[in-house]
C-alpha positions as CSV (number, residue, x, y, z in Angstrom):
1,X,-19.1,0.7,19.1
2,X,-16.0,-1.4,19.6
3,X,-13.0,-1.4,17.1
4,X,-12.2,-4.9,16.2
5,X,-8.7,-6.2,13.7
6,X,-10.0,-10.0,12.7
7,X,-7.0,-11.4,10.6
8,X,-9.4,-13.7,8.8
9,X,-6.7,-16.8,9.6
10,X,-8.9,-19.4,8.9
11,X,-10.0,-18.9,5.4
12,X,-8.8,-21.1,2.7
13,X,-10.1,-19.3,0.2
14,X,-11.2,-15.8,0.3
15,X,-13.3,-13.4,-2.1
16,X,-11.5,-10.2,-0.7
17,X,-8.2,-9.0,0.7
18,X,-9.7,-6.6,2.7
19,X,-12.6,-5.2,4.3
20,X,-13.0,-2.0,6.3
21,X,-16.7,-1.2,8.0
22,X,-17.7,1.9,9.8
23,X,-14.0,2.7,10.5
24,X,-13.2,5.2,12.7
25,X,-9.7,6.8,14.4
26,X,-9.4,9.3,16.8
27,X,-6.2,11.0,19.0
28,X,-6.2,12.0,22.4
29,X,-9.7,12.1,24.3
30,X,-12.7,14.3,24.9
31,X,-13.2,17.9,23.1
32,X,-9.3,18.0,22.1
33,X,-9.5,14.7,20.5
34,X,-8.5,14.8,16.7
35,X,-10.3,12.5,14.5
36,X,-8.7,11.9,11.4
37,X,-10.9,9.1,9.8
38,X,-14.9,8.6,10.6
39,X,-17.0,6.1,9.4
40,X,-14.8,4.5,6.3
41,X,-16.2,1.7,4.3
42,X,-13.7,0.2,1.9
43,X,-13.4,-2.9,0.3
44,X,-10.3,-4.2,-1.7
45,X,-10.7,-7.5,-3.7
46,X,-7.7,-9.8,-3.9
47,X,-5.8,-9.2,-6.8
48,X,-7.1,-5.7,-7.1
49,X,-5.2,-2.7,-7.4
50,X,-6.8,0.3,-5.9
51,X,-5.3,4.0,-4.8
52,X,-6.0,5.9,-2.1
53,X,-6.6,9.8,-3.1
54,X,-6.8,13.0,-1.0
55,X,-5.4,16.1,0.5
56,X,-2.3,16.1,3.1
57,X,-4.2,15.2,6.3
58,X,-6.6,13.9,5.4
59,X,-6.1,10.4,7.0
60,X,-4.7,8.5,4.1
61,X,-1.6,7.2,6.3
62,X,-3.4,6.6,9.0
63,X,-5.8,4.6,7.3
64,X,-3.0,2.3,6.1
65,X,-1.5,2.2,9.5
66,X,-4.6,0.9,10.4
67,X,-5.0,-2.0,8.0
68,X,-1.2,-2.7,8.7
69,X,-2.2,-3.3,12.0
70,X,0.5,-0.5,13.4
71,X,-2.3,1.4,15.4
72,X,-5.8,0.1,16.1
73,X,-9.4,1.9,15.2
74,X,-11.2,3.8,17.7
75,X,-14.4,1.8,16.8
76,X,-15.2,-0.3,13.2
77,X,-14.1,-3.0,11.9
78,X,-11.0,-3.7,9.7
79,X,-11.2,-7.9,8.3
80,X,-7.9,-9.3,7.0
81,X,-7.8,-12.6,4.6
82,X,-3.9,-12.2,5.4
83,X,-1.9,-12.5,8.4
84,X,1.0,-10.5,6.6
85,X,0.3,-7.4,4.8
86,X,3.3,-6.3,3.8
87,X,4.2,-2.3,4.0
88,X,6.2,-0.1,1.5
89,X,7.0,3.3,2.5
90,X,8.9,6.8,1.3
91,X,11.6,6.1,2.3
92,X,13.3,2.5,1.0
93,X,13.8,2.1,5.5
94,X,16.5,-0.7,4.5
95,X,19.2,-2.1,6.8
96,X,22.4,-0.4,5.5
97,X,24.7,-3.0,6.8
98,X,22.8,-6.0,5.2
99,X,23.3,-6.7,1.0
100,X,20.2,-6.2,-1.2
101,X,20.0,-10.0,-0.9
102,X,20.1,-10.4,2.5
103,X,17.9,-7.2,3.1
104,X,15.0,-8.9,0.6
105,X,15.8,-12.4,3.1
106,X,14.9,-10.8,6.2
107,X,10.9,-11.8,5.8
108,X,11.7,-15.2,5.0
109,X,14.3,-15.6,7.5
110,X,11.8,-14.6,10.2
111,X,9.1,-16.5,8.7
112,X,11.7,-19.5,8.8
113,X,12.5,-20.3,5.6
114,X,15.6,-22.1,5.6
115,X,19.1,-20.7,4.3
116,X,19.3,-22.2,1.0
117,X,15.7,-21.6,-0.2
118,X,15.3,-18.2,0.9
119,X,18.1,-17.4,-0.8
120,X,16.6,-18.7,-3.8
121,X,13.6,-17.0,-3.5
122,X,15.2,-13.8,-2.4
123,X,17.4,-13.5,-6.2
124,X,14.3,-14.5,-7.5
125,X,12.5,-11.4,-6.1
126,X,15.4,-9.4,-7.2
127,X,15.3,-10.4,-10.9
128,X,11.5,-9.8,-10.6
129,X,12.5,-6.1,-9.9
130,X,15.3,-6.2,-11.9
131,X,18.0,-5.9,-9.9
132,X,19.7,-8.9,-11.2
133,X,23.9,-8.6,-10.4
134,X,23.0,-6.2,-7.6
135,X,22.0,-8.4,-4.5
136,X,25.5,-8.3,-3.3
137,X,25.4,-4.0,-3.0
138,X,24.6,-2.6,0.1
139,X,22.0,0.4,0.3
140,X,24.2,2.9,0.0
141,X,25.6,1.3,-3.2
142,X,22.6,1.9,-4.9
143,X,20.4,5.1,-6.5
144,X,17.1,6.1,-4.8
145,X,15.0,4.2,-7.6
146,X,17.4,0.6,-7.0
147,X,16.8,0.7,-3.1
148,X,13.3,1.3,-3.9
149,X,13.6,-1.7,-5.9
150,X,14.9,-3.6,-2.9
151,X,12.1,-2.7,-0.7
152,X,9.4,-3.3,-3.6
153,X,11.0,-7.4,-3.4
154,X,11.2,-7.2,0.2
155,X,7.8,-6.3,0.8
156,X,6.6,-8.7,-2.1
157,X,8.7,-11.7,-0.1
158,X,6.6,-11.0,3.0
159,X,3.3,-11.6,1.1
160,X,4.8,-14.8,0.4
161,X,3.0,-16.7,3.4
162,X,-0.4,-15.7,2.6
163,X,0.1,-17.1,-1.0
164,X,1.4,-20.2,0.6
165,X,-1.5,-20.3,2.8
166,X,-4.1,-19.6,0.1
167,X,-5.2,-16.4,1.3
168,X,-4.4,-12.6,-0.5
169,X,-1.2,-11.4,-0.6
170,X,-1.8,-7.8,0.6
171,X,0.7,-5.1,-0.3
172,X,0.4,-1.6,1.6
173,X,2.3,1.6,-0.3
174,X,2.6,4.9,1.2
175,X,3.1,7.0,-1.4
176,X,6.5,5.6,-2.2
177,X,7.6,7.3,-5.3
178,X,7.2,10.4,-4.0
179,X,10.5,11.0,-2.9
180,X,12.1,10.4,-6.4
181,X,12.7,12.4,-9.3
182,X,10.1,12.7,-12.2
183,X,11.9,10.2,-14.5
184,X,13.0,7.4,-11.5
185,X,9.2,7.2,-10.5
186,X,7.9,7.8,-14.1
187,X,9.9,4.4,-14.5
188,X,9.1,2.7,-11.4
189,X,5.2,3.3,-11.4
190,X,5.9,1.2,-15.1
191,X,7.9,-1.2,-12.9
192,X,5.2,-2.1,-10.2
193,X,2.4,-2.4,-12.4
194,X,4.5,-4.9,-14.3
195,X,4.9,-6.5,-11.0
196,X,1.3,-6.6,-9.6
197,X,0.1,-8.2,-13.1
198,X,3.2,-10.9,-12.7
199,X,2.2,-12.2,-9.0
200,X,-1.0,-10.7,-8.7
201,X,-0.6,-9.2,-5.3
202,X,-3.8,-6.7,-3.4
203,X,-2.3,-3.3,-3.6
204,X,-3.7,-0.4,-1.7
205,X,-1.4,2.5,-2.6
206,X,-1.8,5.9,-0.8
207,X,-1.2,8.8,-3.0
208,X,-2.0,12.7,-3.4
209,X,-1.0,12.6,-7.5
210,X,-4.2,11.8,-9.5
211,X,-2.0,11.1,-12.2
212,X,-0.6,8.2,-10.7
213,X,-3.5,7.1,-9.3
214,X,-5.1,7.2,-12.6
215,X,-2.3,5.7,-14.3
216,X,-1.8,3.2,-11.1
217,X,-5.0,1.8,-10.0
218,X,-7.9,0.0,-11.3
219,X,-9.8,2.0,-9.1
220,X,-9.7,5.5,-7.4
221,X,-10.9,6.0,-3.9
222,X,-11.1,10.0,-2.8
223,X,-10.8,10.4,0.8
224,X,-12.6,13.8,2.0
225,X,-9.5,16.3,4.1
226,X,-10.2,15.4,7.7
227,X,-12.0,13.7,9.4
228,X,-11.5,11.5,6.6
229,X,-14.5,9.8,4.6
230,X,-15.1,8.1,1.4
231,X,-16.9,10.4,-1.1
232,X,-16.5,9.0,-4.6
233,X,-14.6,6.2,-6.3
234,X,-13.6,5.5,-10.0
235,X,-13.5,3.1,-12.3
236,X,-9.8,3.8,-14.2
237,X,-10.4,0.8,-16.6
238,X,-12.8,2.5,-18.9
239,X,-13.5,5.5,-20.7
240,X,-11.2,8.3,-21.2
241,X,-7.8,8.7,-18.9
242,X,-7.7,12.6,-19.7
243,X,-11.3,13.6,-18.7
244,X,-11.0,10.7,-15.7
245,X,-7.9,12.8,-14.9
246,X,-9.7,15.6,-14.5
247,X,-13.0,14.8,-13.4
248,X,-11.2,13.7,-10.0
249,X,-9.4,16.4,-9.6
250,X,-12.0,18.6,-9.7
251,X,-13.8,16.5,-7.0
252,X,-10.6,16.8,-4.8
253,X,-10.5,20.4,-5.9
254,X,-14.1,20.8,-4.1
255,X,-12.4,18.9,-1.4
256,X,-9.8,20.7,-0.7
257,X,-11.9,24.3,-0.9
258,X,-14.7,23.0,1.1
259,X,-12.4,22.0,3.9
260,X,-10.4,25.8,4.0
261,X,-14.1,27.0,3.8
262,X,-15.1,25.6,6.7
């Protein structure tokens, strides 16, 4: 089987952000190769918010890197309605000697926006995020949540293009709260679901906290520990958030002791 990334350039319209088929990815070769996901079918709608669930190692990074286009499947197929899925991680990764403004810029510069109107659109990303008064702070001006903040509108300026061209936006998050303390990401998860309602952006957010997933996504993929498969998804818009809560983690719970058992 050959691994294939089609960046689905040509649509004008599309009925899904992104598609991945049979996905597999290995490292190294031959009986010391590690394979870390086999045989993933997932499907993300545009618009849609769904979180990725599972133990550490289990792949859920490496599936994103995947779909980012950072590394490239061992065989399957990953389908993209955008050419620019944009990529949030832990860590806020900003340039410390550009301004929040200018740091937010830096996708539409290289995209080729000009000056004046990327500007414009870069405060406008910033009040989005409220961070309105800031843009002239550099990152180490600013608290752990505010650089977040940054990087939440910088990665929602590089989705920009695909709206422009009428395809997804496509937002990628690696578990980017998880560095912050309980009330900061209590107050941001509140934040970026505000967001994703406002512009309406594909989110696939990587997470190992079923209570942010639950409280997160509109739906709940679990990811088996590695090689990583999908074994169950939820529905998080109806019935009860407690027993949702912990009817998954009981499934990861079986996850997690099937894989030590083996």
């Amino acid at each position: 089987m050959t691994s294939t990334l089609e960046p689905a350039t040509a649509r004008s319209t599309a009925d899904v952000a992104v598609t991945l088929t049979d996905v597999r990815k290995a490292f190294g070769h031959g009986p010391s190769a590690v394979v870390a996901l086999d045989g993933v079918d997932l499907r993300v709608a545009p618009g849609e918010f769904v979180c990725l669930l599972g133990a550490s190692g289990c792949g859920k990074s490496t599936l994103l890197n995947l779909v980012a286009g950072l590394d490239a499947p061992t065989a399957g197929r990953i389908e993209l309605a955008t050419s620019r899925p944009a990529v949030m991680f832990q860590e806020a990764a900003l340039m410390p000697w550009l301004t929040a403004v200018r740091n937010v810029e830096l996708p539409l510069r290289l995209a080729g926006l000009k000056r004046g109107p990327r500007r414009e659109k870069a405060n406008e990303l910033l009040s989005l995020v409220r961070l309105v008064g800031a843009g002239h702070k550099r990152p180490h001006e600013l608290s752990g949540g505010m650089r977040q903040r940054v990087a939440l509108a910088r990665a929602l300026a590089s989705t920009l293009g695909s709206a422009e061209e009428g395809t997804p936006g496509l937002l990628l998050m690696d578990e980017p709260f998880a560095a912050l303390d309980a009330i900061t990401r209590d107050v941001l998860q509140a934040e970026l679901v505000r967001v994703w309602r406002e512009t309406n952006t594909a989110i696939l957010f990587v997470t190992h906290d079923v209570r942010e997933a639950v409280r997160l996504g509109q739906r709940v993929v679990l990811l088996s520990s590695r090689p990583g498969r999908v074994v169950r998804e939820w529905d998080t818009t109806t019935g009860d958030e407690a027993a949702l809560i912990g009817d998954i983690t009981g499934h990861l719970r079986e996850v997690i002791s099937g894989h030590a058992a083996a």
